[in-house]
C-alpha positions in Angstrom: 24.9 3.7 5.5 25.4 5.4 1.8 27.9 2.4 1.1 25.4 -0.1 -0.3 24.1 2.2 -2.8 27.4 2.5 -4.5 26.0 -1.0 -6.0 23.6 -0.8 -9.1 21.4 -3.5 -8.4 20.8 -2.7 -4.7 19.8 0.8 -5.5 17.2 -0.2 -8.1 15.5 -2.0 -5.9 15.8 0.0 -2.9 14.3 3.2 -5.2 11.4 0.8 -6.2 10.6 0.5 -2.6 11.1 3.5 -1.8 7.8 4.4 -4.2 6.3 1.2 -3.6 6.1 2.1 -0.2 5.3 5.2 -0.2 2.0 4.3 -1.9 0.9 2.0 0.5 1.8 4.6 3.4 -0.6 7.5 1.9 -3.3 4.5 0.8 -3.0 3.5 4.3 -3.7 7.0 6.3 -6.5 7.4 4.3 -8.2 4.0 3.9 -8.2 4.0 7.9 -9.3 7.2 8.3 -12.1 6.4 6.1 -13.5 3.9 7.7 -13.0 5.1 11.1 -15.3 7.9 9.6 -18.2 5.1 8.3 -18.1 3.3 11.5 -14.9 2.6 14.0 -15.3 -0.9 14.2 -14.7 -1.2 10.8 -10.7 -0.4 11.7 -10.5 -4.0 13.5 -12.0 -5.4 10.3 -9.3 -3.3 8.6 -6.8 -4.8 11.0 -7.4 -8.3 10.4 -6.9 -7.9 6.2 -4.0 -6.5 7.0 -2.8 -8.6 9.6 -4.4 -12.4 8.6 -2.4 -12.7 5.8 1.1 -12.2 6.9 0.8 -15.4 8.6 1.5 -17.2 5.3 4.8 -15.8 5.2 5.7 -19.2 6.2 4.7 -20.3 2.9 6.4 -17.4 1.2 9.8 -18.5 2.7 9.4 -22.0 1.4 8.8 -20.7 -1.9 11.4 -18.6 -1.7 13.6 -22.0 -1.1 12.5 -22.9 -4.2 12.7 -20.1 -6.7 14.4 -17.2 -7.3 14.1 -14.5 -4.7 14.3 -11.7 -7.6 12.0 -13.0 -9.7 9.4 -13.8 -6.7 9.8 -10.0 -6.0 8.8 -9.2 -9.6 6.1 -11.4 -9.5 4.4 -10.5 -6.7 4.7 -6.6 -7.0 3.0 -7.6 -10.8 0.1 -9.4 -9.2 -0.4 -6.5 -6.1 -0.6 -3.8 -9.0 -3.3 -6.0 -10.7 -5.2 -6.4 -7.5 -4.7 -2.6 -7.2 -6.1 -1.8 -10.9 -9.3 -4.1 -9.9 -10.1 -2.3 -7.0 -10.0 0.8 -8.6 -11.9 0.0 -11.3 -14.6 -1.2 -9.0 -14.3 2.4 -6.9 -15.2 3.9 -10.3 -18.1 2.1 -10.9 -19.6 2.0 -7.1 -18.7 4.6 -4.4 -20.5 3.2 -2.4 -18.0 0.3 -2.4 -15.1 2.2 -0.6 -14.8 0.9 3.0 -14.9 -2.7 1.2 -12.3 -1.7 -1.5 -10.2 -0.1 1.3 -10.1 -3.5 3.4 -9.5 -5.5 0.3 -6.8 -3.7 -1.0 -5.3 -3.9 2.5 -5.5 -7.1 2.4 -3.9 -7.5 -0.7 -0.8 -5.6 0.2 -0.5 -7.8 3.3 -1.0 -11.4 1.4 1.9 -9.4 -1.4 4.4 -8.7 2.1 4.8 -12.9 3.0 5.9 -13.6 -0.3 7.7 -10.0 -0.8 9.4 -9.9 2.7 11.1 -13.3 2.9 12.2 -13.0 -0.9 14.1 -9.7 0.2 15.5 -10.6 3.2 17.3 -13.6 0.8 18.3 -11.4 -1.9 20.1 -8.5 -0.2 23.5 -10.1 1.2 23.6 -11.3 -2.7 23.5 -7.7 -4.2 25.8 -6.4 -1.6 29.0 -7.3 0.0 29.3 -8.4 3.7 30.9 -5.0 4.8 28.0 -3.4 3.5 25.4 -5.7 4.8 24.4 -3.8 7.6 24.5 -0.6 5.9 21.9 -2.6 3.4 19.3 -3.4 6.0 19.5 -0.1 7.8 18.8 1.3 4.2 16.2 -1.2 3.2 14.5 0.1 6.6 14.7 3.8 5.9 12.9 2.8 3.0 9.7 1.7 5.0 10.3 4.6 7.2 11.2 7.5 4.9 8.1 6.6 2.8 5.9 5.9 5.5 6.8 9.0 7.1 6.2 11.4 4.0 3.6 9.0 3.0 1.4 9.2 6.0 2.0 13.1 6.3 1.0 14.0 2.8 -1.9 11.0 2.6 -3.4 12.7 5.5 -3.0 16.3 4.0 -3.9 15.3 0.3 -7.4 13.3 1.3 -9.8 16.4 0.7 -7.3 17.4 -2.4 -7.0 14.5 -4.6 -9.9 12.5 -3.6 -9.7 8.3 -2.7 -9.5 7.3 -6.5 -6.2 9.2 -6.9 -4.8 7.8 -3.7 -6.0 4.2 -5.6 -4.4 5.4 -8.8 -1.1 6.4 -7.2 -0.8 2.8 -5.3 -1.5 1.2 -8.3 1.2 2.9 -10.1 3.9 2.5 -7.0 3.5 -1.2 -7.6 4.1 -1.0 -11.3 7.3 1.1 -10.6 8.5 -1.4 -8.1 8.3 -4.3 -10.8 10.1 -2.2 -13.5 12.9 -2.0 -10.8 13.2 -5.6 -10.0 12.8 -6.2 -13.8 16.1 -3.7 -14.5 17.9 -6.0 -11.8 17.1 -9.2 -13.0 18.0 -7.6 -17.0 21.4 -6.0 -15.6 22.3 -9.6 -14.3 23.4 -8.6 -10.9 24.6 -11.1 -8.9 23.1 -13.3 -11.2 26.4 -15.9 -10.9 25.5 -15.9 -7.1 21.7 -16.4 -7.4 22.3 -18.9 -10.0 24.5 -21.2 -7.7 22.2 -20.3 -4.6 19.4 -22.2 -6.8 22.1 -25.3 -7.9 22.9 -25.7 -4.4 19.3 -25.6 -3.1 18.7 -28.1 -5.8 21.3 -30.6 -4.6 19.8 -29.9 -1.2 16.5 -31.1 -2.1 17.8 -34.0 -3.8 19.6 -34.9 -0.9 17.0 -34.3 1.5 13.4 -35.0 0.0 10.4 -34.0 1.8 6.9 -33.0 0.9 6.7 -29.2 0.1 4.1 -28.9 3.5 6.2 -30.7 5.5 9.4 -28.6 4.2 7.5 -25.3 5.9 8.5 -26.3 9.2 12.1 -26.8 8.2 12.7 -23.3 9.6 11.7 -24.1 13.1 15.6 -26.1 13.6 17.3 -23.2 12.2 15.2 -20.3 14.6 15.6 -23.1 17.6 19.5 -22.9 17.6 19.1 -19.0 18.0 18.9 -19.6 22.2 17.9 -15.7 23.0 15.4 -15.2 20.6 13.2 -18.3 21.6 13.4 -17.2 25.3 12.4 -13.8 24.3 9.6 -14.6 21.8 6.5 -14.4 24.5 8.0 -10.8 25.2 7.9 -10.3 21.3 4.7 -11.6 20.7 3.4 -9.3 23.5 5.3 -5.8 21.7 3.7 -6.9 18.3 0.3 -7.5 19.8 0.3 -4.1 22.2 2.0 -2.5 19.2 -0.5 -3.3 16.3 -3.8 -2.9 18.6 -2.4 0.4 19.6 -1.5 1.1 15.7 -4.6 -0.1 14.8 -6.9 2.0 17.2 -4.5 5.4 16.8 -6.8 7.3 14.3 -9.3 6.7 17.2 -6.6 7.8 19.3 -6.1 11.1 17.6 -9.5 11.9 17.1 -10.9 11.8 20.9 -7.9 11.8 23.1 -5.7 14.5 21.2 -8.6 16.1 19.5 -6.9 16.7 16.6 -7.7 16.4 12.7 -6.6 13.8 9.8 -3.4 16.0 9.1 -2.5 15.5 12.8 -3.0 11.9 12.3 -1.0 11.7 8.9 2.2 13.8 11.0 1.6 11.4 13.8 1.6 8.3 11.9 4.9 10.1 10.0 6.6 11.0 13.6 7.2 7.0 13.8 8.0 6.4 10.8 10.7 9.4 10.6 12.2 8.4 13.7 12.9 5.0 12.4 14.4 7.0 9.0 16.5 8.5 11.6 17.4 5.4 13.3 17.7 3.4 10.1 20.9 5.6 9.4 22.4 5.5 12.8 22.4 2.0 12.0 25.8 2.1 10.0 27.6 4.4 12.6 26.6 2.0 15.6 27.3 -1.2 13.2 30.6 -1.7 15.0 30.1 -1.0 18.8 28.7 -3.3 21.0 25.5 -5.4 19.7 23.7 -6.4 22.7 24.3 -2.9 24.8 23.5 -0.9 21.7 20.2 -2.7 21.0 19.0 -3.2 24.4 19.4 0.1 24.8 17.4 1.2 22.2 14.5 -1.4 23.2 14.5 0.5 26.2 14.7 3.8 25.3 11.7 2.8 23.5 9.9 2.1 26.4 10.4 4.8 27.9 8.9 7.0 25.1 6.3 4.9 24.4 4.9 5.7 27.6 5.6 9.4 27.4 3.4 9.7 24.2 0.3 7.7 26.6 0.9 11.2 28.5 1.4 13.2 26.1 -1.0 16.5 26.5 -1.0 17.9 22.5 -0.8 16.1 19.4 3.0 18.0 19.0 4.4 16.2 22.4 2.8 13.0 21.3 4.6 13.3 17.9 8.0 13.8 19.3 7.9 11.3 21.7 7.2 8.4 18.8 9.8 10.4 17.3 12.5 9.5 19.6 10.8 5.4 19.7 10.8 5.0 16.3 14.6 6.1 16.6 14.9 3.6 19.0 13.5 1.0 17.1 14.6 1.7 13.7 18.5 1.0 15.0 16.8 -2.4 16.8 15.6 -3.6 14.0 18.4 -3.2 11.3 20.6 -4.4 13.7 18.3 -7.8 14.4 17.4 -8.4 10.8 21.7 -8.5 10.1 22.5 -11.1 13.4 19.7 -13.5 11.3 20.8 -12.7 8.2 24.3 -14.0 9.5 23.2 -17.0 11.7 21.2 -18.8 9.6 21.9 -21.5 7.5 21.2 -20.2 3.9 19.5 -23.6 2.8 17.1 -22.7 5.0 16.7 -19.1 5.1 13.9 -18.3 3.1 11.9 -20.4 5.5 13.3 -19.2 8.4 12.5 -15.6 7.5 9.1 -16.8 6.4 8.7 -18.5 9.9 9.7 -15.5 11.5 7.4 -13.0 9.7 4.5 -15.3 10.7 5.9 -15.6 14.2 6.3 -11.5 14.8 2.8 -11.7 13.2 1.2 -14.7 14.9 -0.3 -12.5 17.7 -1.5 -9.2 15.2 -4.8 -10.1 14.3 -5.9 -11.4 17.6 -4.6 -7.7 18.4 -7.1 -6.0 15.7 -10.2 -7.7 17.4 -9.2 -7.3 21.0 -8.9 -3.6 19.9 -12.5 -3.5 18.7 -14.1 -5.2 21.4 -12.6 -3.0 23.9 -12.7 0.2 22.4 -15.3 1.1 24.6 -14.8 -0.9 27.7 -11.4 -0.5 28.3 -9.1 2.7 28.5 -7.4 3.3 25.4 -4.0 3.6 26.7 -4.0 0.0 28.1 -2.5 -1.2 24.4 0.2 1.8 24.6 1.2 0.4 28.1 1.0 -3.3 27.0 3.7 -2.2 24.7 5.6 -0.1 26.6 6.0 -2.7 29.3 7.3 -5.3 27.1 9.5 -2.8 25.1 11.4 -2.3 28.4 11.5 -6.1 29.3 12.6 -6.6 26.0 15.2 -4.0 26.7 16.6 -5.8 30.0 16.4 -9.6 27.6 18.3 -8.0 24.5 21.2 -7.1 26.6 21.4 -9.9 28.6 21.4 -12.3 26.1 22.2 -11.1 22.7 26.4 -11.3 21.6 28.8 -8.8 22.3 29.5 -8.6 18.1 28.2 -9.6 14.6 29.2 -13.1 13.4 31.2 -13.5 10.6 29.5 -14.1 7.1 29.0 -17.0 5.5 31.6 -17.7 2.9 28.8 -18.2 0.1 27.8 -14.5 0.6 31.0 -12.9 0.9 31.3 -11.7 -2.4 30.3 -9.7 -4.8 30.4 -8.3 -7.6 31.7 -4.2 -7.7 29.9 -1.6 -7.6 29.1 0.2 -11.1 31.5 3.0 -12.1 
């Protein structure tokens, strides 16, 4: 997996997401905690900012169709840091604020992920070449994960330390960082031959093929319909998304009155997943060339099966190491996946595509954060562990029926690149 940062403008950006991220990790454990502590219903509220707005990534696809991923990455990381800066000010002024500062800057984070997500997806087979595209993603994952993980254990730690304006502060700032990243990619000029006739072609496309700007958000759904397995398996992902982010959602809850255990037992918790997917992330490059359909249905179900060992797990240590293990799991699912599109679809298209798959993955989330609420005290709170568990494992049983045997080869336009930096 270390063979895509032997390029220079890969690893700028994947160190500016690597703080990026990290920010919104520890912001994250401690915004929910917060308001779990005001009033637990305010953690569906929470949900929905968070959720609501990745449904636009749709639009951020098309945009991304139309501009230049890079500089759509700088842009929004500029405008999320801005956001950030206003919140904070307004924590300064009024305390009393908080739980609406929290949601709102939740919220901003989400709307900066449509626009962000797509725009990276794009970019990364032009900053590295094919051979090392895998080895990208799985990177671009442990990203998330690796500062999730250390971001959710030391947000949880640091909350009675450093205070909520500091954990503000430091978001802000990871945002900032991110831009000056992009900003040395887009100065260093790499790739910048590639991107450039990316946008000429794209150009011609558009010329060629006029359409409204609304009507051209739906020019993803041709591409994603060709891709036979994953429209029969979407209900079953839509179901492991919703089970998933309800059960996300309500897991300080989780850790408070099931595991009886404190915010630093949340924040290692929270980190458990996000380390196993680190661990995952970099398995991704040493199972890159076995089998594609065994190796991730495999992992789908192996996630399953852990999923439903942390439901009954008896301490918060068991119930760490099993999400452990998932996050593994799904870590190596998800690198792998995000390669097999990156490779099947058309690149005039892409951006959308990716846009219309963010929103699909997404579609179900915020009906998720409400369901949550209104059940927290009618139903057991397992039932959103076992929702996703259960689909995990049909997932599993899908992924290896239906997925190739082997990567695709890559398209000729991204099969080259420029070398790496002495």
């Amino acid at each position: 997996m270390i063979g895509a940062l032997r390029h220079t403008g890969f690893r700028a950006v994947w160190v500016g997401q690597l703080l990026s991220q990290f920010g919104n990790a520890a912001f994250s454990v401690v915004g929910l905690w917060q308001l779990q502590l005001h009033n637990p219903l305010l953690l569906s509220v929470a949900g929905l900012a968070s959720m609501l707005p990745t449904l636009l990534s749709t639009v951020g696809g098309t945009v991304v169709d139309h501009v230049d991923p890079r500089r759509l990455m700088l842009t929004t990381d500029l405008l999320r840091g801005v956001g950030l800066g206003l919140a904070l000010f307004g924590l300064v002024a009024s305390p009393a604020l908080a739980p609406a500062l929290i949601i709102a800057v939740l919220a901003i984070n989400a709307l900066g992920g449509a626009f962000f997500g797509p725009a990276e997806s794009v970019a990364i087979p032009y900053l590295v070449p094919d051979g090392d595209l895998p080895s990208a993603n799985g990177l671009m994952s442990t990203t998330w994960q690796l500062s999730g993980a250390v971001g959710s254990a030391l947000g949880g730690a640091a909350l009675a330390g450093l205070g909520l304006r500091l954990i503000f502060g430091f978001d802000l700032l990871s945002f900032w960082f991110s831009a000056a990243a992009i900003l040395f990619v887009i100065r260093l000029g790499t790739g910048a031959p590639r991107f450039a006739a990316r946008q000429a072609r794209q150009a011609v496309h558009r010329r060629e093929n006029p359409q409204p700007f609304w009507r051209s958000l739906y020019s993803g759904f041709g591409a994603l319909r060709e891709i036979g397995w994953l429209v029969t398996l979407l209900p079953l992902i839509l179901l492991a998304n919703f089970g998933g982010n309800g059960a996300g959602i309500m897991l300080p809850f989780w850790v408070r009155h099931v595991l009886h255990a404190n915010v630093a037992w949340f924040g290692l918790i929270e980190a458990s997943w996000a380390g196993g997917m680190l661990v995952g992330s970099i398995l991704t490059g040493v199972v890159a060339t076995a089998s594609i359909r065994r190796v991730v249905g495999a992992m789908a179900l192996i996630q399953g099966v852990l999923i439903t060992g942390f439901i009954l797990a008896p301490t918060p240590l068991v119930a760490a190491g099993c999400l452990l293990v998932a996050g593994a799991a799904n870590g190596v699912v998800n690198a792998l996946i995000t390669t097999l599109f990156q490779r099947l679809i058309p690149e005039d298209v892409q951006g959308r595509a990716f846009g219309l798959m963010g929103t699909l993955m997404s579609a179900a989330n915020p009906l998720a954060a409400i369901v949550a609420g209104l059940t927290l005290r009618v139903l057991p709170l397992w039932w959103m562990w076992a929702l996703l568990a259960l689909s995990s494992l049909g997932l599993g049983w899908g992924l290896w029926a239906r997925l190739p045997d082997r990567l695709p080869a890559a398209p000729v336009s991204t099969a080259v690149v420029e070398p790496p930096a002495p």
